[in-house]
N, C-alpha and C positions, 0 to 999 in steps of 0.2 A: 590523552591517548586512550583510546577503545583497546578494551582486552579480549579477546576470543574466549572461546569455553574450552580450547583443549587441555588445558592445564590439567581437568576431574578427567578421572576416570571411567569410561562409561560402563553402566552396570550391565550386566548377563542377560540372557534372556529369564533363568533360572530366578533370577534376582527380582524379577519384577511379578513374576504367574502372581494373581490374585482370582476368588474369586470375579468373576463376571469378566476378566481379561485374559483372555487365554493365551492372545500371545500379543506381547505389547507392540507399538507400534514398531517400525523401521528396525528392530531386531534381526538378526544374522544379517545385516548391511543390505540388503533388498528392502525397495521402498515398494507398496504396492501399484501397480502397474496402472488402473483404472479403480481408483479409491472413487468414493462416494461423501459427498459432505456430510458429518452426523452420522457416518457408517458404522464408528463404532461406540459403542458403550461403555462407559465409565461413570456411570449414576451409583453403581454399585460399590464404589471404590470407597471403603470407611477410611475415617480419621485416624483410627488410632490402629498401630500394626497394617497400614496400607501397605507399605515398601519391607522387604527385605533386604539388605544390601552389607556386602562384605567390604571390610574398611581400607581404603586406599592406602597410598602411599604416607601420608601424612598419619592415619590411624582413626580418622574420624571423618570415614567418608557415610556413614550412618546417620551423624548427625548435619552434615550436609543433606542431604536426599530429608531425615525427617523435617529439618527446618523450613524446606521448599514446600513439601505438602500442606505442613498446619500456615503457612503462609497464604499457600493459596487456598486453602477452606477458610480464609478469615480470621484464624487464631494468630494475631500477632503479637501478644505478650508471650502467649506460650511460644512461640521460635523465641521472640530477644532470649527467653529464659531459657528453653535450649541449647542458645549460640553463645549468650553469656558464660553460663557453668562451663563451659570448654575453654573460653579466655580466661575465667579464674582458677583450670586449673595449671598447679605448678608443672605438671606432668606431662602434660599434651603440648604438642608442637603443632600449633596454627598457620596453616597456607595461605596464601594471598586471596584464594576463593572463598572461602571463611571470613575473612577479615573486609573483603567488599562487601559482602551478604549482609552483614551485620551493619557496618555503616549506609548502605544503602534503604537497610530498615530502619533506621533514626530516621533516615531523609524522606521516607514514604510514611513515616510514621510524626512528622513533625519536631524532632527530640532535638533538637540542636545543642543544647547543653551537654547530653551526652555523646553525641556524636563528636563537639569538639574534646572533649575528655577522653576518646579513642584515637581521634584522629591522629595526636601527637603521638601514640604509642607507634601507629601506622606508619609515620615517619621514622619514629626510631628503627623501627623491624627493617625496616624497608629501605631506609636510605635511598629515599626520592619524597619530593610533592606529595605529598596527601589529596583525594579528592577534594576538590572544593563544596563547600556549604552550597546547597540550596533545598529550598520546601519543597517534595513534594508530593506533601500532602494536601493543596489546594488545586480544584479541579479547575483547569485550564481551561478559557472562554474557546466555545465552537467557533471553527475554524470559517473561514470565508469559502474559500473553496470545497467544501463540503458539498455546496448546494449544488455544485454542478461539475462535473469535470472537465476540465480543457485539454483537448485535443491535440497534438500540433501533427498536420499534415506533412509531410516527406517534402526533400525538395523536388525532385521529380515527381510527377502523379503518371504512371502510366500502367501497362495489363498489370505490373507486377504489384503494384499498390488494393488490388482489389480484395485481398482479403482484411487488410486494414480498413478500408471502405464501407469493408461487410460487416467489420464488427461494430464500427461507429453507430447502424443502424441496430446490434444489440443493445450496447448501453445505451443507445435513445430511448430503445421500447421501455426498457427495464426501469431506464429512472426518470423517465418523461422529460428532462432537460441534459439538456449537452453545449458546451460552448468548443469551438473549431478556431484555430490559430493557420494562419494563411502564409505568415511571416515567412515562412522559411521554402517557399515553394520556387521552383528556378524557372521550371520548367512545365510543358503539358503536351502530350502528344494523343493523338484522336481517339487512344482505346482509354487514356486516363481520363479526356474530358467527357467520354461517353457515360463512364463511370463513377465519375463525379456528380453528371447531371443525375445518375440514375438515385444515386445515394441521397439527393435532396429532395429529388421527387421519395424518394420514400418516408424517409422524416418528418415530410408535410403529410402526408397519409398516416402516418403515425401518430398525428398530432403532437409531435415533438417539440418540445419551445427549443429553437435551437438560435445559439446567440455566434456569429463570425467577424473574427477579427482580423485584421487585413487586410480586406476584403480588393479594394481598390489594386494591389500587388496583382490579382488574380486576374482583374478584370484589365490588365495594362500588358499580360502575355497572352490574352487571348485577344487583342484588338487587332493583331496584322494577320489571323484568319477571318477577320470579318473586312469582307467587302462588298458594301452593297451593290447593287446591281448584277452582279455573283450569285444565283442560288447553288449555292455548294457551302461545305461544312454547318447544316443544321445546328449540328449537337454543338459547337463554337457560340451560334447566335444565341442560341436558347439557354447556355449556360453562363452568358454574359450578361442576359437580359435578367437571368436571376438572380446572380451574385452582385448587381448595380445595387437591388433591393437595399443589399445589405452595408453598402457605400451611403445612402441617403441622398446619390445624385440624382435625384427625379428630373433634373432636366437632362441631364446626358441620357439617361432611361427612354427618355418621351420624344430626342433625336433618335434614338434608336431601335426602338418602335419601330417610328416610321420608316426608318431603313427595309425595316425588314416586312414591313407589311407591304411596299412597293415591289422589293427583290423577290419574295414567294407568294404574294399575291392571295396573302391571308389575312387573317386578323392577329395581331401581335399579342401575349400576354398584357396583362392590364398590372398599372402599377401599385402596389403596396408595401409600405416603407416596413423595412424590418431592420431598421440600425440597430446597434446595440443603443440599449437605455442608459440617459443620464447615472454614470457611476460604476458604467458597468465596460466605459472603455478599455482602449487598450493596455493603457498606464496600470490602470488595476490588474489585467493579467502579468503584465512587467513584475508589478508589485508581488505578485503572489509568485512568481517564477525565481523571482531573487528572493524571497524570504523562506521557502518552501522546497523549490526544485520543481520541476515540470515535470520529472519523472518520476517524483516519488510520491507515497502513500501513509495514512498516519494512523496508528492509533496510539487510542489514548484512555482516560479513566480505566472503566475496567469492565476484561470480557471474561461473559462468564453465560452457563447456560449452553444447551445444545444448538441451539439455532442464533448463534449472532447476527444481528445484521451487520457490522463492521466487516465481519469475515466474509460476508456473502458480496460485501461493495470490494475486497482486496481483487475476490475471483473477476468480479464483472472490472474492473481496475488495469487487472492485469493483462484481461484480452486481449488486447491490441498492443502488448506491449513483450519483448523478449527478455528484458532486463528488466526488474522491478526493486527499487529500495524502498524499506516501510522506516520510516522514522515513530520508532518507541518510545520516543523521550518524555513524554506523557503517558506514559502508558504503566499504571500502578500495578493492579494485579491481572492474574489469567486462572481461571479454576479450572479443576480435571477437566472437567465437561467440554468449555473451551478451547482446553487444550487440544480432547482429543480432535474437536472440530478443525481449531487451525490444520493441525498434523494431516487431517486427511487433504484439505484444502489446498496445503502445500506440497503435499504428493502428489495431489493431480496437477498440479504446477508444472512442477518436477516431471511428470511423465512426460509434458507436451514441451521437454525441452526448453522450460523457460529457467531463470535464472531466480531464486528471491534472497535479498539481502537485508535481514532486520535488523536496523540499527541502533543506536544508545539504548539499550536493553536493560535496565536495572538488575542485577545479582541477583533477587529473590524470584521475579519472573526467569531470571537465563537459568538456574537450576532448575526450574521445572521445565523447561523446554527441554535440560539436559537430559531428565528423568523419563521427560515424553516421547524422546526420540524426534526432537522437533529441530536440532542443530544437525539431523542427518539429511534432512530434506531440504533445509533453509542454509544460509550463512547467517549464523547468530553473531552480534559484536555486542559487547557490553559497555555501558556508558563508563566515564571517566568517574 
């Protein structure tokens, strides 16, 4: 079961002024409107006396907030040793947010010995299941989908698909490969497949490696506006004769060619195969859609530094997308810096009315999200 982060209390705006932040992120409940990635700074933000914070409900919301920071500066002995001394003492009354933070640092920190030596108190407190044991302190092999994102087209393609269209042609530029899913298309009417054409003609100008799957679907609803001897619907011929490419039927290609070199009395495009390659068919986006989600996003090891590039692929990610989930379950730590970058990233999300949901979040990263004002922009879930 995923736990949200409302449980803590979130701190003041009062509670956060530091040197070099004058006023912390998403404070007095307004996200900023038109944030900039890297817009704000937090290089300045020391280790030790970073945070002020006045203590919750529980009485140690102090050492929640100090154990998120020295976390995420890399001081991981110094948090157990923090979060410990409050488990030993007799006096203090430990929350559930406490008591995840702490086991989910055994589990980032490898400690399984002690982690199962907590765990059983965990159940006694609790009366419920305990987290289950897993490593993760071993960094997770790169992803297959990393190298390229897949797309999936709408079932309808028509005017109203056009600015989906237009971003496709962004993340081409930007990341010089793209793969496009055809699967789920119904339909196409003359302003979608004008549209369509226009968006491949630009790809190829782009020199985009651009890989399409389904291709054959596409090329099977636009066959009853092609009739040779008809010179009517162009943008039909010329978008069939290009998405064949991507079927690998050279000889229906090179029947219809010549259709169309007799019906308008030109020279037809010329054929070149652009199947997708050995390994790269559709089974494998199947693969990667059932094991992943089509619409979700990952991170993982660990972001840190002003200028992420994970963060910079979530924005180009999210583009064409209104609902975005990031799957965290890999994802160890996040430092100020990063933070403050996500935060902004996800305020400009947030402006343009997109939705982002990060999920299995580990305890020690979702405190500092809490601390960053990062669970007012996002929906934060924490792992089990």
């Amino acid at each position: 079961m995923p736990f949200n982060l409302n449980p803590f209390k979130k701190p003041s705006q009062s509670q956060l002024s530091q040197p070099g932040l004058s006023q912390p992120p998403g404070t007095g409940g307004n996200a900023p409107q038109k944030p900039e990635l890297s817009g704000l700074d937090f290089s300045n933000i020391s280790q030790q006396g970073a945070i002020e914070v006045t203590e919750i409900a529980t009485g140690i919301g102090v050492v929640y907030e100090e154990a998120a920071v020295l976390y995420a500066n890399g001081n991981d002995r110094d948090a157990e040793q923090l979060l410990t001394a409050v488990f030993d003492d007799p006096t203090a009354t430990v929350g559930e947010g406490l008591w995840m933070m702490l086991l989910d640092l055994y589990r980032l920190t490898g400690q399984r010995e002690r982690f199962d030596a907590r765990v059983i108190d965990y159940a006694r407190r609790f009366e419920r299941s305990p987290p289950a044991w897993e490593d993760l302190s071993v960094q997770p092999a790169k992803r297959r989908t990393e190298t390229a994102a897949l797309i999936n087209l709408p079932a309808a393609l028509t005017a109203q698909t056009a600015q989906q269209l237009q971003q496709l042609c962004v993340i081409g530029r930007k990341s010089g490969t793209l793969r496009v899913d055809l699967g789920r298309v119904r339909s196409i009417d003359d302003q979608g497949c004008a549209l369509l054409r226009q968006t491949l003609a630009q790809l190829t100008t782009d020199r985009v490696k651009l890989t399409i799957f389904n291709a054959s679907r596409l090329v099977d609803l636009l066959s009853p506006k092609v009739k040779p001897g008809q010179a009517e619907n162009r943008d039909y011929w010329m978008l069939m004769l290009e998405v064949l490419k991507y079927t690998g039927e050279s000889s229906r290609f090179e029947d219809l060619a010549v259709d169309y070199a007799v019906t308008f009395e030109e020279s037809p495009p010329s054929w070149e195969s652009k199947q997708p390659p050995p390994g790269e068919d559709r089974s494998a986006a199947d693969e990667d859609s059932r094991e992943h989600g089509e619409e979700e996003f990952f991170f993982d090891g660990e972001l840190t530094g002003s200028s992420s590039e994970a963060i910079r692929k979530l924005d180009e990610f999210a583009a064409a997308r209104q609902a975005i989930t990031v799957d965290c379950g890999q994802l160890r730590r996040v430092d100020f810096v990063a933070a403050g970058t996500l935060f902004n990233a996800l305020a400009s999300l947030q402006a343009r009315g997109k939705i982002v949901q990060l999920n299995r979040v580990n305890a020690m990263v979702g405190a500092l999200m809490r601390v960053m004002s990062i669970d007012q922009v996002a929906q934060v879930m924490l792992r089990g």
